[in-house]
N, C-alpha and C positions, 0 to 999 in steps of 0.2 A: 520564682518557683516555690509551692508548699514544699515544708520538709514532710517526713515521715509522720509527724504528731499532727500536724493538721490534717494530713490524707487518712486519717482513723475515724473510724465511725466512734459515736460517743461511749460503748460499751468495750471498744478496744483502747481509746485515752485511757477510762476509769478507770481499767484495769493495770492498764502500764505506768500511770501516777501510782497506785498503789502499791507493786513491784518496786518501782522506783522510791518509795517511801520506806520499804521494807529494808531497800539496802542500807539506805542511808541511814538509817536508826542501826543497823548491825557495824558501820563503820563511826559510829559516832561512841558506840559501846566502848570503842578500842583505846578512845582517849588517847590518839595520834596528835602529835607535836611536832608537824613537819614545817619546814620552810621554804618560802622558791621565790618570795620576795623583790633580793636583789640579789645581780649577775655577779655574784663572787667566784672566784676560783675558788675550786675543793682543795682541803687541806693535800691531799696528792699533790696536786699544782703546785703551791708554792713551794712544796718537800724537793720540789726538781731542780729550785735556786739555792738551799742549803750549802750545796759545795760553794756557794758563791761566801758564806762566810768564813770561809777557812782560807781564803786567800789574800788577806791584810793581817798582820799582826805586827806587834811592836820592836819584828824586826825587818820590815816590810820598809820597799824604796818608796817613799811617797810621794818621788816626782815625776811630771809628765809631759816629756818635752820642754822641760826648763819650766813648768809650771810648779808651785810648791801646793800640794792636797792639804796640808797641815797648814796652811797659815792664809793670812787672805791675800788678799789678790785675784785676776780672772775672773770677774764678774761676769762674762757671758759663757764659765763653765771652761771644763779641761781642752785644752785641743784635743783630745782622741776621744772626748764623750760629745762634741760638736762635729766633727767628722764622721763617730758613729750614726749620730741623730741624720745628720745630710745624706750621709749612705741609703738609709734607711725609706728617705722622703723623696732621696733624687735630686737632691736641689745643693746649694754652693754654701761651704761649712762659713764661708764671712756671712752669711744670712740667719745664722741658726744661733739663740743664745740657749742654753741648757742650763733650767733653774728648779729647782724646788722638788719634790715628788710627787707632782699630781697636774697635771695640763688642767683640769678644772680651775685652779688659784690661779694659772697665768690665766685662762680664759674671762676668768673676774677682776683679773688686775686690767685686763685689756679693757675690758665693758668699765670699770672705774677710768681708768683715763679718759676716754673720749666722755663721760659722763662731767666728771670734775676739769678737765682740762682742757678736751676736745681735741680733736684729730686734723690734723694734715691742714695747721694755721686758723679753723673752722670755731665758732663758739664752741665754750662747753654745751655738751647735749641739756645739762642744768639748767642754760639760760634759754635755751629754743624753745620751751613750753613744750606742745606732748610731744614724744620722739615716740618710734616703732621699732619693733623687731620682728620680722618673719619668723614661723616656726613651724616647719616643716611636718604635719602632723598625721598619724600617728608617731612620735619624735623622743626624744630624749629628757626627760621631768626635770634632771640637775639644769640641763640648761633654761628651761624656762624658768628656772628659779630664782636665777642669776640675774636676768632681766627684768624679771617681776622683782626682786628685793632693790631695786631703784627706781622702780615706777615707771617702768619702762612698759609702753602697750604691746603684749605679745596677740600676733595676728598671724591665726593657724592659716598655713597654706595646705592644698591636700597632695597626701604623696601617691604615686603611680610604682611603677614596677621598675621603672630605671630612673626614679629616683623623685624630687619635687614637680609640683608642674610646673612647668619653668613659664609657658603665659599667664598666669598668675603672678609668677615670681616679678616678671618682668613688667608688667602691668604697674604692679605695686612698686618697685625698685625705679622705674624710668619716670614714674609717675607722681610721685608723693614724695617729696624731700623731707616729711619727717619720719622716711625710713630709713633708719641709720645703719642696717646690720641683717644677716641672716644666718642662722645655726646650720651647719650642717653636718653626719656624720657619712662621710661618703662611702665608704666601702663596709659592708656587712651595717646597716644605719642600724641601730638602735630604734625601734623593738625588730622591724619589719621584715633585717639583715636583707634588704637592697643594696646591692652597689652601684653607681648613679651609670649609666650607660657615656660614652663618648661625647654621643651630641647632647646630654644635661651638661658635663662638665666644661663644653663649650660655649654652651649657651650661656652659661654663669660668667666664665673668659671675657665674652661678647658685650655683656652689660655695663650700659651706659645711664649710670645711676644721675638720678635727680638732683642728690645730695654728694655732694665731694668726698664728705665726711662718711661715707657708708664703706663696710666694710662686709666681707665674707668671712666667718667663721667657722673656719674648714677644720674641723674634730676629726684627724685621721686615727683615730684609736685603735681601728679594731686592722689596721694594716696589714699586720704579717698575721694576724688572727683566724688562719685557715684551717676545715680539721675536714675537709670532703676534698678529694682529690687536688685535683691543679690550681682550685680556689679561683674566684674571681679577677677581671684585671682591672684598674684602675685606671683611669690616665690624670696623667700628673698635671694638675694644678695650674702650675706654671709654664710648663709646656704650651697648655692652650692659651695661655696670655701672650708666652712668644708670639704664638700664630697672629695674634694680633696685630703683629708689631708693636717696637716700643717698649718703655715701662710701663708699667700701671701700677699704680695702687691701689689694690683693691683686694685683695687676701691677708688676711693670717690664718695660717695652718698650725695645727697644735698635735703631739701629741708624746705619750710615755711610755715605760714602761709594766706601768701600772698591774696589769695583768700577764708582762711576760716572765718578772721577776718576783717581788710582795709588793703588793698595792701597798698603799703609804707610804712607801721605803724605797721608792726607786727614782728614774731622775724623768722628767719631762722637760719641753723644750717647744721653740716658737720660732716658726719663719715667717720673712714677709719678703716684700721688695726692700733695697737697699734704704730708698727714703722712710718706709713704715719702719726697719727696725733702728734705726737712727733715731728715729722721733720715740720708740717706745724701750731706747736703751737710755738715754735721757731720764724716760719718766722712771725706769726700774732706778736707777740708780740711786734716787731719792729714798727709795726703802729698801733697799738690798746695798750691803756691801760686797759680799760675797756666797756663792751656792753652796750646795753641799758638795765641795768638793771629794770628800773623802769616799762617799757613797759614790760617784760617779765614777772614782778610779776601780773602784770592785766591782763596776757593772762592765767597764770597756777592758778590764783583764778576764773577767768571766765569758762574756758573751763576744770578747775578741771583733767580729766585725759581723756585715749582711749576713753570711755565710753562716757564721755561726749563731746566729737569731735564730735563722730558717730551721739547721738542727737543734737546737732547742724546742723551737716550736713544734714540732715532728713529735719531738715527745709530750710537748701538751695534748695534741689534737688524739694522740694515744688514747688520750685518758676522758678527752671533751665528745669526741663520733660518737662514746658506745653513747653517751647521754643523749645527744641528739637524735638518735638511732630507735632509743627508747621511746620517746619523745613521739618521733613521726610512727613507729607501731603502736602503742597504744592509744593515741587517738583518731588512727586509722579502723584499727580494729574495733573500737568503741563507738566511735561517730560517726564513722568514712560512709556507712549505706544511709544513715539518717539524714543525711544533707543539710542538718539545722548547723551546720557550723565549718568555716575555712580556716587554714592555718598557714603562716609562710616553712618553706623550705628550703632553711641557709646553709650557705658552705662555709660558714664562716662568722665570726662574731659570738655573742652570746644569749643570744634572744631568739622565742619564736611568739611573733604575733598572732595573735587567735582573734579571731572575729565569730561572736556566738549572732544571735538572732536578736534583731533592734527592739532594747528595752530589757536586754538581760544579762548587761554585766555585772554593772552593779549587784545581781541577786545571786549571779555566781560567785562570786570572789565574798558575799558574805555567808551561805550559804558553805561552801569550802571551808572557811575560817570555822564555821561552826562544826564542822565534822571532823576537824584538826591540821588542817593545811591554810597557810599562810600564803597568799599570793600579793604581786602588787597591787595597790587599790589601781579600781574602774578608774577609767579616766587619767590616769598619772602621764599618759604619752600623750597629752593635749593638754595645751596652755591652760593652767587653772583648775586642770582637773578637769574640764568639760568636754567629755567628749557628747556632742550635738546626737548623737545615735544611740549613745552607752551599746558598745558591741564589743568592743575593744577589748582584751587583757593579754599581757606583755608575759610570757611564761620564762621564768629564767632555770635552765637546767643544771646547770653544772656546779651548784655548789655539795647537793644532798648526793650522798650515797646513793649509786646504781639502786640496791634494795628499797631507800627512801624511796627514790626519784618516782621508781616504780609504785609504792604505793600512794604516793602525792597525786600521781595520774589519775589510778585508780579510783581517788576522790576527787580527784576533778573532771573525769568522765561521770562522775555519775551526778554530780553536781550541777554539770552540761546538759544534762539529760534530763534530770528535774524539771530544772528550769523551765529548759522549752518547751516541753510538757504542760509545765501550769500553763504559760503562757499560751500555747494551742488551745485549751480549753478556758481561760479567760478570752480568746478572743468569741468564744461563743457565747461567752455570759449575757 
């Protein structure tokens, strides 16, 4: 269906590029220095973990459960920051090791092991010649980067509204033994904020991969990351592998506190089946002696258990709705009757995907930069950067200032508008 700029006769385009030119030169006047880049929490956000530094000092008990925080030992992390983590995901705390502050590094130490060492008895992926990785796309750019910096072929799959296609998925997975892997962020995904419906996260359960060595990369980050009412449900992972009967191995689930506490500074953590973390406690142990224990005991006195996640999180979403809120009004109010542009509408996570008109992202996200708003580059949520359409841009709200956020919009509605604009009247050229 035409949007609005094509349905104009040539005398009412001309005029509305030149309005539109007019703005754009009065917002470029302003010499705006905004950013919306990447999904950071607003300094409010992490100000909500603060009390969490006043709760260790050097007269502080620093053991946990006969665990000692100060000295090493306990390499798969505290008992009660492994119990937190299980709580959390639903699954059995002998499964979960709790390491580092960012599930990104384990998710690259995991993609290095089957790389260098290989997975579940299987060559290194090194020795196999090409290896693949699915990547769910419009998707997440760290992950694909992760696979592309070992020369891993990333192969966009397209995603749907309750999540991957999964005949695709399965196509590829059942079919092709040098696919070794598949990224997933399942609840609120990264840009799209999808949560995978029931029957995707079944269908994934159900797969009977080509290669033995393939695994699921279940990125549960944005989990308790709700800021619209009851938020999304998820089903659990492993639940649907029970339904299977049996073990399987066929998951690793990741995730942190990255965004509930300060990103860098907080603790992450990996489930699998019994025999995957067997085999990948093993390979940790060669470069880890011990986590950060100390930061994990001021995160399981702070945030105490599920419960207390939830209220904490209650007061993020506080602070995250009115963004989102912004967000869906002004590019409602801006685009909503022009039809040259879709957007998703998440309860949850940090992202909303925008989809403008085929051939004009790229000229939005530079065209923005030029009138002082920074956005992700076009194409970052597809492998390589390539999105096949350039419609794509990943809008992140919640870091700038309500006031910012709002005038970041403001120039990117009108930078939305431009575009589609030239490009109605190039297509008459």
């Amino acid at each position: 269906m035409a949007n609005a700029y094509q349905n104009m006769t040539d005398v009412q385009l001309d005029a509305a590029i030149a309005d539109l030119e007019a703005q754009a030169a009065d917002l470029r006047a302003l010499n705006l220095k905004l950013d919306m880049a990447r999904g950071k929490p607003s300094p409010e956000q992490t100000a909500l973990s603060k009390p969490m530094l006043d709760l260790l000092t050097s007269e502080s008990d620093l053991s946990d459960q006969g665990v000692d925080a100060d000295n090493y030992g306990a390499p798969d992390g505290l008992p009660s920051a492994r119990a937190l983590a299980a709580e959390l995901l639903g699954v059995d705390a002998a499964n979960v090791s709790v390491m580092g502050s960012s599930s990104l590094n384990i998710m690259y130490d995991c993609v290095e092991h089957g790389y260098v060492h290989g997975i579940g008895g299987e060559k290194p992926w090194c020795q196999q010649g090409e290896v693949k990785f699915l990547c769910p796309a419009p998707g997440y750019d760290r992950h694909f980067t992760v696979t592309e910096s070992f020369g891993i072929k990333n192969v966009p799959v397209p995603m749907r509204e309750d999540g991957p296609d999964m005949d695709v998925v399965r196509e590829y997975v059942e079919k092709d033994a040098t696919v070794k892997g598949i990224w997933c962020v399942p609840k609120y995904a990264n840009p799209t904020g999808v949560t995978y419906s029931d029957e995707v996260v079944r269908a994934f359960a159900a797969l009977k991969p080509a290669a033995p060595d393939f695994r699921i990369f279940w990125d549960n980050a944005y989990a308790v990351h709700t800021f619209e009412g009851e938020g999304d449900e998820l089903m659990n992972i492993f639940d649907a592998l029970a339904e299977q009967g049996g073990e399987k191995n066929l998951v690793y689930e990741f995730a942190s506190t990255a965004k509930v506490t300060f990103p860098s500074s907080g603790m992450a953590w990996v489930t699998a089946s019994p025999a995957d973390m067997a085999e990948l406690r093993r390979a940790f142990a060669a470069m880890r002696v011990s986590p950060e224990k100390i930061s994990q005991l001021a995160h399981v006195r702070f945030l105490k258990d599920a419960a207390g996640v939830a209220e904490h999180m209650k007061r993020h979403a506080a602070l995250v709705a009115p963004r989102f809120a912004l967000v869906e009004e002004k590019l409602t109010s801006g685009l909503g009757e022009l039809e040259c542009a879709t957007w998703t509408h998440p309860k949850g996570g940090y992202f909303v995907s925008f989809e403008g008109p085929e051939g004009s992202a790229k000229a939005i996200v530079s065209l923005a930069k030029e009138l002082g708003v920074t956005l992700t580059p076009a194409g970052a949520p597809w492998p390589y950067g390539e999105d096949p359409r350039d419609t794509n841009i990943r809008i992140a709200p919640t870091y700038p200032s309500l006031e910012e956020l709002g005038q970041a919009l403001d120039v990117f509605v009108v930078a939305v508008k431009l575009v589609s604009a030239r490009l109605a009247r190039a297509e008459r050229a």
